[in-house]
C-alpha positions in Angstrom: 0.0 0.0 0.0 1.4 3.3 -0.8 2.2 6.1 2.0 -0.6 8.4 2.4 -0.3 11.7 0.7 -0.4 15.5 2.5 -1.2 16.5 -1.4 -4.0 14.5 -1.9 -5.9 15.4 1.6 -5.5 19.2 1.1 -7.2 18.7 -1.8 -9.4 16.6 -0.9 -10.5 18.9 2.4 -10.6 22.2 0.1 -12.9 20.5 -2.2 -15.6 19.1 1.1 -15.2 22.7 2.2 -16.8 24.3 -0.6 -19.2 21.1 -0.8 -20.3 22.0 2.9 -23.2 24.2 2.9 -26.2 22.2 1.2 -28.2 25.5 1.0 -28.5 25.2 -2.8 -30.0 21.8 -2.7 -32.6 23.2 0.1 -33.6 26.7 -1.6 -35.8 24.8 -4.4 -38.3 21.7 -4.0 -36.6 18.2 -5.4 -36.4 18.4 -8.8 -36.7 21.2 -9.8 -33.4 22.6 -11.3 -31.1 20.6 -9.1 -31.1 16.8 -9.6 -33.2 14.6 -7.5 -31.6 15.2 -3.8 -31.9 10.9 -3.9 -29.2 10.5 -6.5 -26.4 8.7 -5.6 -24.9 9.3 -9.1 -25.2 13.2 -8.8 -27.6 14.5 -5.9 -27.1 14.9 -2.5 -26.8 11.5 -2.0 -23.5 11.5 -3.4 -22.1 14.3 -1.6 -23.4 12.6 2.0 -21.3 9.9 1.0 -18.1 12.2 1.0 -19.1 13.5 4.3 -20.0 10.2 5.7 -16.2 9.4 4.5 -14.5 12.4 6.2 -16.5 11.9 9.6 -16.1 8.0 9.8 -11.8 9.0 8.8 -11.9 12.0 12.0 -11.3 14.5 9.1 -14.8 15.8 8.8 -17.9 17.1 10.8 -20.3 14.5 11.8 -22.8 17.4 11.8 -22.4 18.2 8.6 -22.5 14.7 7.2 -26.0 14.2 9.0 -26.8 17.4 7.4 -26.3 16.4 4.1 -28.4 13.0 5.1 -31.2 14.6 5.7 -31.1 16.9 2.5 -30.8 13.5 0.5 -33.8 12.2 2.4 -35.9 14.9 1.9 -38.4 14.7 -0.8 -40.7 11.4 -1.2 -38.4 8.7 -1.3 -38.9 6.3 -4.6 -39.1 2.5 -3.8 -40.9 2.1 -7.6 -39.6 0.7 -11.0 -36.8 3.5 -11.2 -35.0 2.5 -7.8 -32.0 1.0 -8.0 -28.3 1.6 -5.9 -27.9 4.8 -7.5 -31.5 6.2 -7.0 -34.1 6.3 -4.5 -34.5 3.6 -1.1 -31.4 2.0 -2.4 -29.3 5.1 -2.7 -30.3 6.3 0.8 -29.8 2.9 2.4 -26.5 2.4 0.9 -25.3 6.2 2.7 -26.9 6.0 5.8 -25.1 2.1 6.1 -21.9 4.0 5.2 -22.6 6.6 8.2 -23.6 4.4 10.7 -21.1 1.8 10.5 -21.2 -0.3 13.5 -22.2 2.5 15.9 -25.7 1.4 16.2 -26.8 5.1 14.5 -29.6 5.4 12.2 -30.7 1.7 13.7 -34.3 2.5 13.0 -34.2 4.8 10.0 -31.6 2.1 8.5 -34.8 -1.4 9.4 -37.0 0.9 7.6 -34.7 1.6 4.2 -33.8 -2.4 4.6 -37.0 -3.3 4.2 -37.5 -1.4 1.3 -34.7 -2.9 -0.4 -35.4 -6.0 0.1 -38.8 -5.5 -1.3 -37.7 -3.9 -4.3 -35.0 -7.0 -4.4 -37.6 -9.8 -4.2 -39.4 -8.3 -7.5 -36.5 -7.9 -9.4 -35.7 -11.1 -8.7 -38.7 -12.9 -9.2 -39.0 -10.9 -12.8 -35.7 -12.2 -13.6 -36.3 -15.4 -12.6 -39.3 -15.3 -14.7 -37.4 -14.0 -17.7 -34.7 -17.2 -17.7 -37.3 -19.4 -17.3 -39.2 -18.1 -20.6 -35.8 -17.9 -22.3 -35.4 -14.7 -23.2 -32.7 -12.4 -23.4 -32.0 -10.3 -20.4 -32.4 -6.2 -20.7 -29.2 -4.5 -19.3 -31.6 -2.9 -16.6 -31.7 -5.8 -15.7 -28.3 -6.9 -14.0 -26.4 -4.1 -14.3 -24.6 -2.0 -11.2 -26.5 1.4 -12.1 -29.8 0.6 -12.3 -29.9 -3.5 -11.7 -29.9 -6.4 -9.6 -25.9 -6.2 -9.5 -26.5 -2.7 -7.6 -28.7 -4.1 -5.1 -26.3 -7.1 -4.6 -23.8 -4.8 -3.6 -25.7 -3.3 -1.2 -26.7 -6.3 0.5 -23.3 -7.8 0.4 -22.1 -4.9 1.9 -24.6 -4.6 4.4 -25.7 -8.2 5.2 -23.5 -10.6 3.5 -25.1 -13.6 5.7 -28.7 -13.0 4.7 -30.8 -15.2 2.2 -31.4 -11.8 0.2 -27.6 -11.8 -0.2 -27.4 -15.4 -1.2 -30.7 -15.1 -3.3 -29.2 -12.1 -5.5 -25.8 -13.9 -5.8 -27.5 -17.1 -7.0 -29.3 -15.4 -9.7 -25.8 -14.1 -11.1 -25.0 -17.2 -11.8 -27.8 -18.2 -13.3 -27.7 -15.5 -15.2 -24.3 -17.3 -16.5 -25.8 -20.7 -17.5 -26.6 -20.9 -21.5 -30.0 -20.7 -22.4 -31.8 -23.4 -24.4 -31.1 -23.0 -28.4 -29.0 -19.3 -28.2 -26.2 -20.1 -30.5 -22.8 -18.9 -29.5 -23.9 -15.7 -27.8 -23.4 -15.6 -24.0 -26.8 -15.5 -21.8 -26.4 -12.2 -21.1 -26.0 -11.0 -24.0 -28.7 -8.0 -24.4 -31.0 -7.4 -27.3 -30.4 -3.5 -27.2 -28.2 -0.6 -27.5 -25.7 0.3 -24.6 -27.9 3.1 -23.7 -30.7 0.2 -22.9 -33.1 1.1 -25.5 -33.3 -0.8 -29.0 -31.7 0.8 -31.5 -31.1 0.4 -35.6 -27.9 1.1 -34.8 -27.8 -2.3 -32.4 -30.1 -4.6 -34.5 -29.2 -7.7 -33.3 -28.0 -5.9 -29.6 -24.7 -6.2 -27.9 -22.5 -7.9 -25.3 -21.1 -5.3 -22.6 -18.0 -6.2 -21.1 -18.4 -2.9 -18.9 -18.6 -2.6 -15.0 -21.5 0.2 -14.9 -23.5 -1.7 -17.2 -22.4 -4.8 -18.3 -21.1 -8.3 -17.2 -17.9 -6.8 -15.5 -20.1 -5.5 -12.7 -21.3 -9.3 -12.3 -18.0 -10.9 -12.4 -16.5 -8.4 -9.8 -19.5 -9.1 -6.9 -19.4 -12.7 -7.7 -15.5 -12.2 -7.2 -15.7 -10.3 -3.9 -18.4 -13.5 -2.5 -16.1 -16.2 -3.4 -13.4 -13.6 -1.6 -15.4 -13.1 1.4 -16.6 -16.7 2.0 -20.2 -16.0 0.9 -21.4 -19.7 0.5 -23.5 -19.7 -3.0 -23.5 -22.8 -5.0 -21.6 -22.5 -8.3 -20.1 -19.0 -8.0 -16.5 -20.5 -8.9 -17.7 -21.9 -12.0 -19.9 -18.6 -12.9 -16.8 -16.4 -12.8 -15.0 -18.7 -15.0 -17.8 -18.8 -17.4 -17.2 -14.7 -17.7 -14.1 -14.8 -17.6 -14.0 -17.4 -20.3 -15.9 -14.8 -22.6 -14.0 -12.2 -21.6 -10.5 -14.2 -22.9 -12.1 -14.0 -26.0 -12.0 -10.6 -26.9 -8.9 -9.6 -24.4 -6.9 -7.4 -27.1 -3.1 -6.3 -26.8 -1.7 -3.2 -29.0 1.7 -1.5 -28.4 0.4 0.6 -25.1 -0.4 -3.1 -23.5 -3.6 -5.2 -22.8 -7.1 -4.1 -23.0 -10.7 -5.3 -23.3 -13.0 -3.8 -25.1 -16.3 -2.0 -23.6 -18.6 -3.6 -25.6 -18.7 -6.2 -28.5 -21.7 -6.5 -31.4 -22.8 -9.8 -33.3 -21.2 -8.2 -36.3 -17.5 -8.3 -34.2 -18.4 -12.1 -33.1 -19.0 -13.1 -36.4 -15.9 -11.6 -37.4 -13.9 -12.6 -34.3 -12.3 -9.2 -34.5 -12.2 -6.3 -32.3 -10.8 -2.9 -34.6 -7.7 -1.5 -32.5 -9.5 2.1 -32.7 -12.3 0.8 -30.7 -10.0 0.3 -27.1 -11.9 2.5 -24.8 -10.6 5.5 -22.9 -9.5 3.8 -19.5 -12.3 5.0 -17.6 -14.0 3.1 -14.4 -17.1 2.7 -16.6 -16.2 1.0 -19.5 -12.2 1.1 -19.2 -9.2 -0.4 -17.5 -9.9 1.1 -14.3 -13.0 -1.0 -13.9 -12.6 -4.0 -16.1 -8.9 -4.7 -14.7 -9.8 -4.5 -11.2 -12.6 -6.8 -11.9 -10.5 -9.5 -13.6 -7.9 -8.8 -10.8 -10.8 -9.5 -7.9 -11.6 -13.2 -10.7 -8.1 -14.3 -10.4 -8.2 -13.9 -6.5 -11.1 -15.6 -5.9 -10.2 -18.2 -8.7 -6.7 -18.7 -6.9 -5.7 -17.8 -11.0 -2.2 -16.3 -11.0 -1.8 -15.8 -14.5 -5.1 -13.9 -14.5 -4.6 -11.8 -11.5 -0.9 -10.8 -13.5 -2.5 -10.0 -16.4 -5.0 -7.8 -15.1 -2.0 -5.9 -13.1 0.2 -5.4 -16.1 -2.8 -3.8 -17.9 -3.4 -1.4 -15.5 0.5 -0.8 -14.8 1.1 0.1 -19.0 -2.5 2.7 -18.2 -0.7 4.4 -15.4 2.7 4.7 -17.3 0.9 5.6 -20.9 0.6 9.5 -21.5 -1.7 8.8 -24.1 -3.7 6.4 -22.2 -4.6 9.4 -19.4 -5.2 12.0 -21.7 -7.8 10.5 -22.8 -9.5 11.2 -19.4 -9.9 15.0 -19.5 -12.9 14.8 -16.7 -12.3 14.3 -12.7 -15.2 12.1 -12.4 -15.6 9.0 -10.9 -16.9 7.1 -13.8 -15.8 8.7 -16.6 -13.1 10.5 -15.0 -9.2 10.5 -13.5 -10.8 9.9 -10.7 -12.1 6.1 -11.3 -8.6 5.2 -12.5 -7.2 6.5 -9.4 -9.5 4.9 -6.7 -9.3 1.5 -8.9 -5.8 1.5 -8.7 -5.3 2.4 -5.6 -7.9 -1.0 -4.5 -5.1 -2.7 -7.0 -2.3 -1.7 -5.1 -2.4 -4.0 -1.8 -3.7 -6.9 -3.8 -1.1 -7.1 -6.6 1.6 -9.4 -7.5 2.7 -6.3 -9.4 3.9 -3.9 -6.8 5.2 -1.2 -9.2 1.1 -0.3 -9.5 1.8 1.9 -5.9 4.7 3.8 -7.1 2.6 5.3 -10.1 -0.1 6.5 -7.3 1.1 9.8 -6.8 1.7 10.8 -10.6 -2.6 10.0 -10.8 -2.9 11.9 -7.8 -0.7 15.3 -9.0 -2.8 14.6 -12.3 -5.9 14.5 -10.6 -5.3 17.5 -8.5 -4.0 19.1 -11.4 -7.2 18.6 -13.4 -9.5 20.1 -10.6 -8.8 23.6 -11.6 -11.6 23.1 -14.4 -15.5 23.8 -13.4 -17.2 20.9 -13.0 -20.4 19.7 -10.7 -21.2 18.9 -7.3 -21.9 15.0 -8.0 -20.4 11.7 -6.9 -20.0 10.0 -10.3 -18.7 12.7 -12.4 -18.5 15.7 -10.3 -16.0 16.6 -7.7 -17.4 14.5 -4.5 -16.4 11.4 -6.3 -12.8 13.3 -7.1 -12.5 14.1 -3.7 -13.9 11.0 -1.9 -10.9 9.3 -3.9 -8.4 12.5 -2.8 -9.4 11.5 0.3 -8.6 8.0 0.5 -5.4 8.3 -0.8 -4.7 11.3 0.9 -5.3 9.4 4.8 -4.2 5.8 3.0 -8.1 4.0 4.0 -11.6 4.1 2.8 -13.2 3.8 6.6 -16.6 3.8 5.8 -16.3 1.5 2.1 -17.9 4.5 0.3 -16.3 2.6 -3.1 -17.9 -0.6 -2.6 -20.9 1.3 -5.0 -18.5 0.9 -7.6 -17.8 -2.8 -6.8 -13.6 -2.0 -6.8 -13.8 -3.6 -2.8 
């Protein structure tokens, strides 16, 4: 692990100063203007979390974490369709977890999210199940981390790894590996639309995503961190090699080192070919910063050296590639410097490849270097997330595993 860094932290802290006062998100009603207060991905949801980060490290205000709860409570909380880990009874339950830790804090408010959760989790579950058993194709919204079943897994990994809900969610990932009946070569969860989760002429015959916001990455890491954590769920081994079997197959290598693609069409299966242009930026979303900590977490749990090496020296030849990082002009989180920071820094203590901690403070000069731009308030592409992963390299711990929404621990 890498020495914390005085840089890092002062940046980190100037950033949740400005972030303190939540006045803007309480002048209007929720909604209206600002984004839902609910968001995880961009409301004040997002920026809890970095408060709830500071308090639970001694570096921030417990006050003003609480503070910021309540903004992101306030409104009618969605349980419906829409909710997911980064929206809603999810979003809020996944925060106020973060805040209370074991303190016993929140006990009641936390029951009463919980149940939610779970309610929302039993219907998504029971319309997946449904789904495999008519043999259909899944829709991304499916099992994806933003707005799917692997989001809520997360969640209930993180907060209850021991409960049947826990199991039950696990369980369905890997049945959402297992072929089904007379689909040809494509994998089961291969989707039938675009990557923006709407059919598309564009996308006639759909796509495979590889990516850890909304594809089979996401999967592959929280079945990863079960096998891991000793979660006990019947053929979880044998999913992740079933992913990681399809990811092999489109693993690409160019002069700036390895690298999977974000998403592959039937037109590229057919072909077997993936066009070098087509590597994505190395963002957490679709890039190396997700998809190599992923494959990193599958060769742990898979006791697979050659993998977990692999994944390392992919993410080593990002750090050490000029081109490679400008191709992240944002901060963010997802789309950002910032994802390829926090991802490598979860790399760091895991790797066979310890020259991954030395590059740490080059992303972290970069990072701070980048913040001089405008950009929003939000966790996944606005400066919380930057700072939440300032933060944590800047005191050397995540204490309240604000990243685990990301699946990188």
């Amino acid at each position: 692990m890498s020495q914390p860094s005085t840089e890092a932290l002062a940046a980190a802290n100037a950033i949740a100063t400005a972030l303190a006062n939540p006045q803007p998100w309480t002048a209007e009603p929720p909604g209206s203007g600002l984004v839902w207060p609910q968001s995880l991905w961009a409301g004040a949801a997002g920026i809890a979390l970095l408060h709830v980060e500071r308090a639970r490290s001694g570096h921030g205000s417990p006050r003003t974490a609480h503070t910021w709860l309540e903004v992101a409570a306030s409104g009618t909380l969605t349980a419906a369709a829409n909710a997911s880990l980064f929206f809603g009874a999810p979003a809020l339950a996944f925060v106020t977890h973060a805040a209370a830790g074991t303190s016993g804090r929140y006990g009641h408010a936390l029951d009463r999210l919980n149940d939610a959760v779970t309610s929302i989790t039993r219907t998504r579950l029971a319309e997946a199940h449904a789904r495999i058993d008519r043999g259909e194709r899944p829709p991304m919204r499916e099992f994806d981390l933003i707005r799917g079943l692997t989001g809520l897994g997360a969640y209930h990994l993180r907060r209850h790894p021991d409960r049947p809900i826990s199991r039950d969610v696990l369980s369905y990932l890997v049945r959402l590996t297992e072929p089904l009946p007379a689909r040809g070569e494509l994998p089961p969860w291969w989707t039938t639309a675009a990557p923006n989760g709407d059919p598309s002429s564009d996308y006639p015959h759909g796509h495979g995503n590889l990516g850890m916001s909304h594809g089979i990455g996401a999967a592959l890491a929280l079945l990863s961190l079960a096998v891991l954590r000793n979660v006990p769920v019947a053929g979880a081994k044998e999913a992740i090699e079933r992913i990681c079997a399809w990811t092999d197959l489109w693993q690409q290598q160019d002069s700036a080192g390895l690298w999977w693609p974000g998403l592959v069409t039937a037109q590229q299966v057919r072909e077997c070919r993936i066009d070098p242009s087509l590597r994505p930026r190395p963002s957490w979303c679709y890039g190396i910063s997700g998809t190599a900590r992923a494959q990193q977490l599958a060769g742990l749990a898979l006791a697979d050296e050659t993998r977990q090496q692999t994944a390392e020296e992919a993410m080593l030849a990002t750090l050490r590639d000029p081109a490679q990082l400008d191709q992240l002009p944002e901060i963010g989180l997802c789309h950002g410097t910032a994802g390829l920071l926090q991802a490598a820094w979860r790399m760091a203590p895991d790797a066979r490849t310890p020259q991954i901690s030395d590059e740490l403070p080059r992303m972290i000069a970069r990072l701070t270097a980048q913040l001089a731009h405008s950009t929003p308030p939000g966790l996944l592409d606005g400066a919380a997330g930057a700072a939440l992963a300032l933060h944590t390299t800047g005191t050397g711990a995540a204490a309240s595993g604000w990243d685990a929404c990301l699946l990188l621990a």
